[in-house]
N, C-alpha and C positions, 0 to 999 in steps of 0.2 A: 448552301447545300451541304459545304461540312461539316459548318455546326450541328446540322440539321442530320447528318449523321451519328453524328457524337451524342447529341439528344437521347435517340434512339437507341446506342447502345448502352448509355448509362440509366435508361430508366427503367429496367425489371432490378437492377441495386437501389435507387431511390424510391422504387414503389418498398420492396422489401423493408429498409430504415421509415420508412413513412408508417408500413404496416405494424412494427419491433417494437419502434422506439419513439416516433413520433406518437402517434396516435393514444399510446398509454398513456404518455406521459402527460399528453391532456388531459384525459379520462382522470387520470391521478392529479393533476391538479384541478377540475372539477371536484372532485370529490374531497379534497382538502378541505372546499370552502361549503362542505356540508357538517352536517352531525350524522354520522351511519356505522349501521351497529346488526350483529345476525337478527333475521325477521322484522327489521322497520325498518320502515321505506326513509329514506336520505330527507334533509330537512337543510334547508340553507340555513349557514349560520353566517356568510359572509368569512372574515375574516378572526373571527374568534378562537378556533383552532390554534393561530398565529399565538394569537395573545395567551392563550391559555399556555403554548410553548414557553415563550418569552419569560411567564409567571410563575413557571416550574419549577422546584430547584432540582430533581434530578434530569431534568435536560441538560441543565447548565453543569453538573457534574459528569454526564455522559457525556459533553462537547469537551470540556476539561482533560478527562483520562481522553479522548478520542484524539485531538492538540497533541498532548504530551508523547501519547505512545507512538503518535504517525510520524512526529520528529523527531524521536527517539530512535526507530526502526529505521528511517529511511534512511538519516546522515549515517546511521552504524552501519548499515547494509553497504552505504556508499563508499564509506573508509574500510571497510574488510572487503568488498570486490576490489576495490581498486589496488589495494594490495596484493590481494592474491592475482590479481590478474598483471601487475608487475613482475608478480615472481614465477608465472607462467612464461611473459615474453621472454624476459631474462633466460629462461633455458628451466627446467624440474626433472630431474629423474624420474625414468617411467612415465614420461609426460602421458601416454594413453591411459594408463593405470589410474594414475591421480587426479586427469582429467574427469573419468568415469566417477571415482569418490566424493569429490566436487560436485559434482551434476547428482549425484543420484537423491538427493532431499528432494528436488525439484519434478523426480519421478512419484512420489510417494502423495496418497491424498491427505488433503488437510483431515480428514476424522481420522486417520490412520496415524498420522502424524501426531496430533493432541494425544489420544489414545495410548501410543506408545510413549509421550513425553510425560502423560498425566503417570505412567506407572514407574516410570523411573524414576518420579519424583515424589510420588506416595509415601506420605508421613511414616508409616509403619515398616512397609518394608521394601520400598524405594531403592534400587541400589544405591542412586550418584544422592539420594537424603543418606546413605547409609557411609558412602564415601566423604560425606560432611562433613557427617558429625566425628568419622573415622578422625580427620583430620584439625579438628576444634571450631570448625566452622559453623556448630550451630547447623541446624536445617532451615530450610522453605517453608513457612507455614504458610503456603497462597491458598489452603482453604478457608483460612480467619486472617489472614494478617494482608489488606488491600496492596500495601507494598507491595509484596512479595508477589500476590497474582500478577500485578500487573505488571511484573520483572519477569515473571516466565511467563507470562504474551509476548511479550519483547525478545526473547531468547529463541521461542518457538517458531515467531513470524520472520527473525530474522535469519535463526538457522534453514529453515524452509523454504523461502525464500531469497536469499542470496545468491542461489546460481545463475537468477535473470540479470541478476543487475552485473554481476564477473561477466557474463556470458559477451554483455554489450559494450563492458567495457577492453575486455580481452580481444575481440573483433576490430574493436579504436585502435588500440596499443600497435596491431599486425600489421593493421594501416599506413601506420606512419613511415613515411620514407626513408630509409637509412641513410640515404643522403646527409640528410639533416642531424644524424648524430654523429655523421662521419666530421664533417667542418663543425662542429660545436669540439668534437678531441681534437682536432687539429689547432683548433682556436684556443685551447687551455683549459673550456668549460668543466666547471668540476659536475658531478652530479647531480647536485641539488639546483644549480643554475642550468642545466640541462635537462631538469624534468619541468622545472617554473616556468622557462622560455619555449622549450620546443613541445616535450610529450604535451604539457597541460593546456596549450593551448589549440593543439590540432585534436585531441581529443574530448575537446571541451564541449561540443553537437551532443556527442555521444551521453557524456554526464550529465547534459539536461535533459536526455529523451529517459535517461533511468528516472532521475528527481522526477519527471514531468509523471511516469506511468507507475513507479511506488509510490509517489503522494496518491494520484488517483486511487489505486488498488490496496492501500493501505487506511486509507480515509471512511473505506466501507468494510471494514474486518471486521467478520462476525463469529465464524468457525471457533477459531481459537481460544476469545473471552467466555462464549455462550458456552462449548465443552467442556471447556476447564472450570468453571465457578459459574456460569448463570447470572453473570451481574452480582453476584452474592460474594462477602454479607451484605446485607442491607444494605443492595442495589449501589455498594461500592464503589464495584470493580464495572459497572457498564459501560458502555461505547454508543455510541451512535444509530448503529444496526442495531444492536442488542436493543435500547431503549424501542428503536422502532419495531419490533418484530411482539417485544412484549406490547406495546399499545393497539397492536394489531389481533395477535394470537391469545395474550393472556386475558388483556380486558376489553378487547372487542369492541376497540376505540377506532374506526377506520376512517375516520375524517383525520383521527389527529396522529395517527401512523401516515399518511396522504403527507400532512402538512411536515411532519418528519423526512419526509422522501423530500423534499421539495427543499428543505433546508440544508439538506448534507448534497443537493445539485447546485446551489447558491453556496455553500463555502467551499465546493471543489471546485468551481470555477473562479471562485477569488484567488485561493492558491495557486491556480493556473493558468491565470492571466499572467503575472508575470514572469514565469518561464517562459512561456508563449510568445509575449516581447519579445524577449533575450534571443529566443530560437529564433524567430522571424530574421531581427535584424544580425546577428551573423551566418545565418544562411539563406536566406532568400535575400536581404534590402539591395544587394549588387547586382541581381537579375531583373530587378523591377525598371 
């Protein structure tokens, strides 16, 4: 009878995901395994789509910059939260003040954000290009030079977002007992065997729920690449989305935009299967 309860109240959330998320994503993988395009009718192609991927070279250039720049952003994300979110528990002046300057990227929308980064960094009269070159630094050419985009993606994505991942690690840090740093000074523990043994280990949940949901949220970045350069030059500087969205919108490929969607759900669950491990078995394998 309680199950029977329980049923009941979780099935208008399961119809909803069934309605969302399931049922597209059938429709969307049906449709991978067609050829369909504006005003003709869908035409099975089987698995060809697939292969045509496979055969591409800019897939495998968009899967390339897509790799590099998702672990580029996440580890850097995760080494600047977790800084800053040390020198938070540790004690900040004006901790409300600096709190708020810390968070407020995280207020701002991503086209507002490119927008504002695309002009500050404009060849011509760009301040922080003009602060550069002031300095012998040479400029950003990320409108020709693929490097360079794809370093102010990575600058953009991660100034941006960086306040989720401090956020969740700053909330770990609070957590921790004091206790525990009391008898590590009593016991001689210097610092750094005092962050190895105790902080990094009780906040270590927390550092794979960030890795787990910026890999995710980083693995389908479109905003940033697409506003700033468009995949350009010569389809460069693309990602993942970007490739899928032109296959969809530019050349009105939607079997193999379909089959694009369908492969960036199969390498974001390779990526995170094993955090998912990790998570399970230090937090759940003792309840089971």
């Amino acid at each position: 009878m309680v199950r029977a309860v329980h049923w009941v109240m979780v099935t208008p959330a399961l119809t909803l995901l069934a309605a969302l998320i399931f049922l597209p994503s059938i429709y969307v993988f049906w449709l991978s395994l067609n050829s369909s395009s504006f005003g003709a009718q869908a035409q099975w192609v089987g698995l060809a789509n697939y292969a045509t991927l496979l055969q591409d070279p800019y897939f495998w250039r968009a899967f390339l910059n897509t790799f590099v720049l998702v672990n580029v952003v996440v580890y850097l994300e995760l080494a600047l939260g977790l800084a800053m979110a040390l020198l938070f528990a540790g004690g900040m002046p004006w901790p409300k003040l600096t709190l708020a300057v810390v968070l407020a990227p995280y207020a701002i929308s991503e086209v507002v954000a490119v927008i504002m980064w695309k002009y500050m960094f404009e060849p011509q009269v760009g301040p922080l290009q003009w602060l550069l070159r002031s300095v012998g630094l040479g400029e950003i050419d990320w409108a020709v030079n693929p490097v360079h985009g794809l370093g102010l993606v990575v600058l953009l994505a991660v100034w941006h977002h960086l306040p989720f991942t401090f956020l969740l690690l700053y909330a770990a840090l609070l957590g921790v007992p004091k206790e525990l740093y009391e008898a590590a000074k009593v016991d001689g523990a210097r610092a750094w065997t005092t962050f190895r043994r105790i902080t990094l280990p009780v906040i270590m949940p927390a550092i794979l729920v960030a890795l787990l949901f910026r890999y995710i949220f980083a693995f389908r970045i479109f905003s940033e690449p697409w506003l700033l350069t468009q995949g350009g030059p010569a389809r460069s500087t693309e990602v993942l989305a970007v490739y899928l969205y032109k296959a969809a919108f530019r050349y009105h490929a939607f079997g193999l935009a379909a089959a694009t969607g369908w492969a960036m759900v199969v390498l974001s669950l390779l990526i995170s299967i094993p955090y998912l491990r990790v998570m399970y078995r230090r937090m759940f394998a003792n309840e089971a």
